[in-house]
C-alpha positions as CSV (number, residue, x, y, z in Angstrom):
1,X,-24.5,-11.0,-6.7
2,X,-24.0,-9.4,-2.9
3,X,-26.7,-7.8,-1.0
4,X,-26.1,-4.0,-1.2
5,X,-26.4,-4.4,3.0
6,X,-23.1,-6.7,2.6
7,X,-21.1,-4.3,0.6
8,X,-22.2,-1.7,2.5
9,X,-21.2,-4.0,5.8
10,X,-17.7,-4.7,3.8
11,X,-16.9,-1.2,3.3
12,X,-17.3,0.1,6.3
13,X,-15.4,-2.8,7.6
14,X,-12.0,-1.6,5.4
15,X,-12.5,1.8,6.0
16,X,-12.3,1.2,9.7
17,X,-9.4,-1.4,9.5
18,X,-7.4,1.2,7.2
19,X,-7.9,4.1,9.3
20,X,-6.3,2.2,12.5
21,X,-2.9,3.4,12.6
22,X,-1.6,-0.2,12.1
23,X,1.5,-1.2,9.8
24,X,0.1,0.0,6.4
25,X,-0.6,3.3,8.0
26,X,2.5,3.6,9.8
27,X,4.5,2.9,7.2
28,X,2.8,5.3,4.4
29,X,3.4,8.2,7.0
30,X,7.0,7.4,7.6
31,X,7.5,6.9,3.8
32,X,5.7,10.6,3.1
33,X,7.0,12.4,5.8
34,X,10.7,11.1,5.5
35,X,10.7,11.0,1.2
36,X,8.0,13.3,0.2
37,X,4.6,12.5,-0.7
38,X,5.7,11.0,-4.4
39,X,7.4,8.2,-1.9
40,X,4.1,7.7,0.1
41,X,2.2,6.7,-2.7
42,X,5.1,4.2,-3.9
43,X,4.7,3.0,-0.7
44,X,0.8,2.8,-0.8
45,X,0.7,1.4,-4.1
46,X,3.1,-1.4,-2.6
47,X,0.5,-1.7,-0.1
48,X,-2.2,-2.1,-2.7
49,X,-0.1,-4.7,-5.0
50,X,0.2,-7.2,-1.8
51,X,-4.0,-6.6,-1.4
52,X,-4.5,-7.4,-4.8
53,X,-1.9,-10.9,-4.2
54,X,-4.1,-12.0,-1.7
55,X,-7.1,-11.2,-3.2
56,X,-5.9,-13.3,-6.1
57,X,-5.2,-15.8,-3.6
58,X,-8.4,-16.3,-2.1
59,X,-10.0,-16.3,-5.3
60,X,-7.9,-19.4,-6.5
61,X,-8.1,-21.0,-3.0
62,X,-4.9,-20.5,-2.5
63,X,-5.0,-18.5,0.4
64,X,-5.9,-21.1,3.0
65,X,-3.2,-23.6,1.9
66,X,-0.4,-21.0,2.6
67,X,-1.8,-20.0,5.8
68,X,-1.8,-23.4,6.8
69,X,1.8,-24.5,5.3
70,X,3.7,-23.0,8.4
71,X,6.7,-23.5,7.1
72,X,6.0,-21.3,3.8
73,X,4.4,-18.5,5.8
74,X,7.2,-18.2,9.0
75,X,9.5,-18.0,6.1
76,X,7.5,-14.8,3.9
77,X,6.9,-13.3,7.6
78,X,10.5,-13.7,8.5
79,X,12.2,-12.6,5.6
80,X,9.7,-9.4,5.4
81,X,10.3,-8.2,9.1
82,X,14.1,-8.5,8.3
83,X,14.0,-6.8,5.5
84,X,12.1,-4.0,7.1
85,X,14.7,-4.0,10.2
86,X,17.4,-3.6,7.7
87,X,15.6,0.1,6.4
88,X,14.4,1.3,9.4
89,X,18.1,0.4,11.2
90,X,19.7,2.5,7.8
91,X,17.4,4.6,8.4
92,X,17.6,5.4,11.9
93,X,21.7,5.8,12.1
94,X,21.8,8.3,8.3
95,X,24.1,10.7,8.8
96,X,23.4,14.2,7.6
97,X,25.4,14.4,4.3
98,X,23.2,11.0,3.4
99,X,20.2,13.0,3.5
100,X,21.4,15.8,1.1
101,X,21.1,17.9,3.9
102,X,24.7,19.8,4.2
103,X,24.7,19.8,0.5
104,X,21.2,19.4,-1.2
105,X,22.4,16.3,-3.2
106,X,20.3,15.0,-5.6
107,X,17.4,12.4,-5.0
108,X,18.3,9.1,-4.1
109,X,18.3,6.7,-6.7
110,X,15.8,3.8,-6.5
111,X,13.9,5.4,-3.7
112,X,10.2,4.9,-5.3
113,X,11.2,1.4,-5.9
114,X,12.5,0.6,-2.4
115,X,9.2,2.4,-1.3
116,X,7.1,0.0,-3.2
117,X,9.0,-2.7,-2.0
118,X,8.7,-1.6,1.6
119,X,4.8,-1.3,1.2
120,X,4.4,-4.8,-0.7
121,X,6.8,-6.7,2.1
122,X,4.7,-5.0,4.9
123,X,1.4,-6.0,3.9
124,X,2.6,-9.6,2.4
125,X,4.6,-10.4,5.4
126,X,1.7,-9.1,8.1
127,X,0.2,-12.4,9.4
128,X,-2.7,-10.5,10.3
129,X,-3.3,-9.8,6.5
130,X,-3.6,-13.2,5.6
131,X,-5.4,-14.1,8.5
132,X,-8.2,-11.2,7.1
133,X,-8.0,-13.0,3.9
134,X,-8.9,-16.5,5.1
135,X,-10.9,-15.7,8.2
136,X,-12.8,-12.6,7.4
137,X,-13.2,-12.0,4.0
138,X,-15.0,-15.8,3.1
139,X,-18.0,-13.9,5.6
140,X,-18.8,-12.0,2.8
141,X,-19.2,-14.5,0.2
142,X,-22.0,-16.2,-1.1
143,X,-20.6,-19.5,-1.7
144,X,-23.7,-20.0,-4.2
145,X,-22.9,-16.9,-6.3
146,X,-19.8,-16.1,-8.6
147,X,-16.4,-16.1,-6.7
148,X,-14.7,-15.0,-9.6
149,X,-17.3,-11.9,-10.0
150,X,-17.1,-11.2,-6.2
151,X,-13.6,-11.4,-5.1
152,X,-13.5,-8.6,-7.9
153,X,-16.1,-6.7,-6.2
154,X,-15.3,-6.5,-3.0
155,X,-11.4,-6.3,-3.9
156,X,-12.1,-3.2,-5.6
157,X,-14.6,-1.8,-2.6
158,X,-11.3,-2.7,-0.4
159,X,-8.3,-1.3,-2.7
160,X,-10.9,2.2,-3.2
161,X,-11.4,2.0,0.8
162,X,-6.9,1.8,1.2
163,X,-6.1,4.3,-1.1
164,X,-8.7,6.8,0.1
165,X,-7.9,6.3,3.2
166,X,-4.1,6.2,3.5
167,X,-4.0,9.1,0.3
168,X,-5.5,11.3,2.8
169,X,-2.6,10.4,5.8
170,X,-0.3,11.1,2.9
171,X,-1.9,14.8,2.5
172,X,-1.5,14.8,6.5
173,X,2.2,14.4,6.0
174,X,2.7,16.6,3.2
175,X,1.2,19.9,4.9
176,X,3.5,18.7,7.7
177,X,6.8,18.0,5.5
178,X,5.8,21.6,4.1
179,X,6.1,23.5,7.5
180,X,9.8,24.9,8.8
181,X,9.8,22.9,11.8
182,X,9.5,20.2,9.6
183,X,12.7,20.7,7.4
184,X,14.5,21.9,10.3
185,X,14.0,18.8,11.8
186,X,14.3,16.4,8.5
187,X,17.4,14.7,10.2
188,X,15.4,13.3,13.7
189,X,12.2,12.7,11.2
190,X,14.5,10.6,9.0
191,X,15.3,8.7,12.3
192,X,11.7,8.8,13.7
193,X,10.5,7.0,10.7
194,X,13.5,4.9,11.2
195,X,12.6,3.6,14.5
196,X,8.9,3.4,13.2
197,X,10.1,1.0,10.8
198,X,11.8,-1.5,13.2
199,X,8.3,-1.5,15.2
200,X,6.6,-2.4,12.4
201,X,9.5,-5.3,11.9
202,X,9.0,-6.5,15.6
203,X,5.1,-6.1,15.0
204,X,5.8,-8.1,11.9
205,X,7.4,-10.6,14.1
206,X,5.8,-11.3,17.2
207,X,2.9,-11.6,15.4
208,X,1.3,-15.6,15.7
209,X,1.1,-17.7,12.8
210,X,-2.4,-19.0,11.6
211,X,-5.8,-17.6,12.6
212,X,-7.0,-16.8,15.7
């Protein structure tokens, strides 16, 4: 089993990596401030199901072999930056009337699923996820102990670490989607989160392949 000094060591590494506004964190905000807070935790659970993936990954070995097939990987990271240019491009030109806000129409349909999908495709597709996964998180393993029993350990100190962290942006945004200026301004926070998609895309993107 771990050293309670490595889990310790682990958790504090997650809970700094998940409070750096990077991709995940970006994204959630966007997602809560743009949708409502019932679209930021689609979005973060999104987030968690491409964690747990990789996890999975590591535990089987996998992992390393997909980081290394460069072909496999530019295609995942390609095809997840374009997908997230396509949102963040719909949403950044929406019109008003698309929004419900000349005529309060009713919830878009599909939204939590396109939320989920947006939060899987970010973490899946972010280069630097993987790289985590087959750079950093073998540190933390004792290569004599159970892999099985500790992949499930610290995957569940990590997952813990992401929803408490990014749960508590998505409280952030709530209080903030709650105020006047907020819905006054829900058209240019619709296109903020918009052009806050299409960074993450070109983050997504520019981002090398293989560890560093």
């Amino acid at each position: 089993m771990l050293h309670p000094a490595t889990l310790l060591a682990f958790a504090l590494l997650e809970v700094t990596l998940c409070l750096v506004p990077g991709p995940a964190v970006l994204l959630t905000v966007s997602t809560a401030l743009r949708r409502g807070p019932a679209r930021g935790v689609a979005a973060l659970t999104g987030i968690v199901a491409g964690n747990t993936l990789y996890f999975t990954l590591s535990a089987l070995g996998v992992a390393a072999l997909v980081l290394a097939s460069y072909r496999v990987f530019a295609i995942v990271k390609w095809a997840g930056a374009a997908y997230l240019a396509f949102l963040g491009a719909r949403a950044l030109f929406a019109r008003p009337h698309a929004l419900g806000i000349d005529g309060g129409a009713s919830p878009e349909p599909g939204a939590a699923g396109a939320a989920f999908a947006s939060g899987f495709v970010t973490q899946v597709a972010n280069p630097k996820a993987i790289v985590f996964f087959v750079a950093v998180l073998p540190q933390f393993v004792d290569p004599r102990g159970n892999l099985g029993l500790q992949m499930l350990v610290l995957a569940a100190i990590s997952q813990a670490a992401e929803v408490a962290v990014l749960s508590g942006y998505i409280g952030a945004a709530a209080q903030l989607r709650r105020s006047g200026a907020a819905a006054r301004a829900s058209l240019w926070i619709e296109r903020a989160g918009g052009a806050i998609l299409l960074a993450i895309a070109a983050r997504i993107a520019r981002e090398p392949l293989g560890a560093p």
